[in-house]
C-alpha positions as a Markdown table, in Angstrom:
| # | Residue | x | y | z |
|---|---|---|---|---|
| 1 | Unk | -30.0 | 12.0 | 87.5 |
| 2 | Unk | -32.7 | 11.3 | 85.2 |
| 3 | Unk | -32.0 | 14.5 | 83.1 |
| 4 | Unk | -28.6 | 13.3 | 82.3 |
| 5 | Unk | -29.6 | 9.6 | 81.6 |
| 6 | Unk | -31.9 | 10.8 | 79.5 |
| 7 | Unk | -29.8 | 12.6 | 77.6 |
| 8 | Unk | -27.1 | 10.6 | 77.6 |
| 9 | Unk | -29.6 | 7.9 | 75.8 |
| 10 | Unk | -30.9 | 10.7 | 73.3 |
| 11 | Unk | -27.4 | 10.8 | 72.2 |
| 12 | Unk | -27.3 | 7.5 | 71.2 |
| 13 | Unk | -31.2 | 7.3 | 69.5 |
| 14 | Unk | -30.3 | 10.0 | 67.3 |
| 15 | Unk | -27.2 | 8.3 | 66.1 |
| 16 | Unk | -24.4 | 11.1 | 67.8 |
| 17 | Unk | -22.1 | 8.7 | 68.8 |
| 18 | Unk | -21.3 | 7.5 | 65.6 |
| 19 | Unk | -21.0 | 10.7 | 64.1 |
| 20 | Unk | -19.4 | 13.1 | 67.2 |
| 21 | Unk | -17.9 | 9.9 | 69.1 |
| 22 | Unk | -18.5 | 9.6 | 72.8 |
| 23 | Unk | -20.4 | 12.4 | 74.6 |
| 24 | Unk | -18.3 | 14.4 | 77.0 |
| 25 | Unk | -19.2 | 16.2 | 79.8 |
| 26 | Unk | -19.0 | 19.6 | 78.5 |
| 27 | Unk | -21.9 | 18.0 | 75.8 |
| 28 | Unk | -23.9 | 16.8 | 78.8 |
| 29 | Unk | -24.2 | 19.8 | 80.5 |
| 30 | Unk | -24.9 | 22.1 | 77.9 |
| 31 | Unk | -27.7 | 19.9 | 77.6 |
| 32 | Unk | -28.5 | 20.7 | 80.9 |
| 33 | Unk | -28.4 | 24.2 | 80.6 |
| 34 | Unk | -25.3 | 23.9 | 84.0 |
| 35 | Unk | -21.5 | 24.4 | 83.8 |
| 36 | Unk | -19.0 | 20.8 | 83.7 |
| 37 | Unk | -18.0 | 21.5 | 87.5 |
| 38 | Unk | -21.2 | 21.5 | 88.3 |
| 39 | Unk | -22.8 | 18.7 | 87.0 |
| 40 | Unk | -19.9 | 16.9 | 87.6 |
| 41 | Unk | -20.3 | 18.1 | 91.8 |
| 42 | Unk | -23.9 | 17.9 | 91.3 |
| 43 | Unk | -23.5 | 14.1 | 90.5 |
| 44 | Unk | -20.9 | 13.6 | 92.9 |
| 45 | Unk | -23.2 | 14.1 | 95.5 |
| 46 | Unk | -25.7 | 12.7 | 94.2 |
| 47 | Unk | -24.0 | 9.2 | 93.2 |
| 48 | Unk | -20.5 | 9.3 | 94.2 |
| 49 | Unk | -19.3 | 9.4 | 90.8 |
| 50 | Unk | -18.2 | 11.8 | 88.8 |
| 51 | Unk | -20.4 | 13.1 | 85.3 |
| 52 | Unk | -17.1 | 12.0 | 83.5 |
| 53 | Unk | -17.5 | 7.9 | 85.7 |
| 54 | Unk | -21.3 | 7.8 | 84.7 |
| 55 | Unk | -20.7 | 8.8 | 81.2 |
| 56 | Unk | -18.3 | 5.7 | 81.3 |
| 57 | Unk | -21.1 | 3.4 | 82.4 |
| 58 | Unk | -23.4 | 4.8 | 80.1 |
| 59 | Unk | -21.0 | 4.2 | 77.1 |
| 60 | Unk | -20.4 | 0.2 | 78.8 |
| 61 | Unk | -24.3 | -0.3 | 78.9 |
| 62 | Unk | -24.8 | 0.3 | 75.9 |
| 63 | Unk | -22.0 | -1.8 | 74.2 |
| 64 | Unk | -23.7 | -4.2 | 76.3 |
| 65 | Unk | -26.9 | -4.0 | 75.3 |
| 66 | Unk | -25.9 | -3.9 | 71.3 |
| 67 | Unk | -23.7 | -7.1 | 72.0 |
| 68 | Unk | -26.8 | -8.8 | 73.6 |
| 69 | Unk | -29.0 | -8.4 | 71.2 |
| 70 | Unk | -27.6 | -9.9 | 68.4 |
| 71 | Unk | -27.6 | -7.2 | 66.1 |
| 72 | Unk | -23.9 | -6.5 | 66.5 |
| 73 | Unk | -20.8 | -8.8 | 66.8 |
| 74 | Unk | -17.4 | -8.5 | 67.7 |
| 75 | Unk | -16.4 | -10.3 | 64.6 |
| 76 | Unk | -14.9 | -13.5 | 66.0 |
| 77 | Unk | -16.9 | -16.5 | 67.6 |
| 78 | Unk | -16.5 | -17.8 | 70.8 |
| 79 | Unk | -14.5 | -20.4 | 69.7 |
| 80 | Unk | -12.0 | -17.9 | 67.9 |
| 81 | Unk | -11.8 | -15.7 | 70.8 |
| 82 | Unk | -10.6 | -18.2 | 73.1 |
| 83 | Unk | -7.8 | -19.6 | 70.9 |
| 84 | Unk | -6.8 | -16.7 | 70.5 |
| 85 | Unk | -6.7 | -15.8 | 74.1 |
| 86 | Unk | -4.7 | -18.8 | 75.0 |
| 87 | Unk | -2.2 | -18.3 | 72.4 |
């Protein structure tokens, strides 16, 4: 589990995801040096979620933490999101 959140969060430091887009599973596990199925089963086990349901919560953690720190904006305020919400 540690191997694969770490390189989940190499992808990221190097910059991948804005060049490749989100890493998949098949990315991940070459990484690894295993097949998909078995990383996938490996982590099943391991977690109860699929490599593909991790990946996920990587990729939401990370928006996250960009959002949080200020850095990065969704390009409306708070006040424009929610008139826009109610309208």
């Amino acid at each position: 589990m540690t191997k694969f959140n770490g390189s989940l969060s190499a992808y990221f430091e190097k910059g991948d995801g804005n060049e490749k887009g989100f890493p998949t599973v098949n990315y991940v596990a070459s990484r690894l040096n295993l097949s998909p199925q078995y990383l996938s089963d490996l982590l099943k086990q391991e977690t109860g979620k699929t490599a593909l349901e991790l990946i996920h919560l990587h990729l939401i953690s990370e928006a996250k933490n960009l959002l949080v720190a200020g850095e990065r904006s969704i390009g409306v305020s708070p006040k424009e999101y929610k008139s826009q919400l109610l309208n």
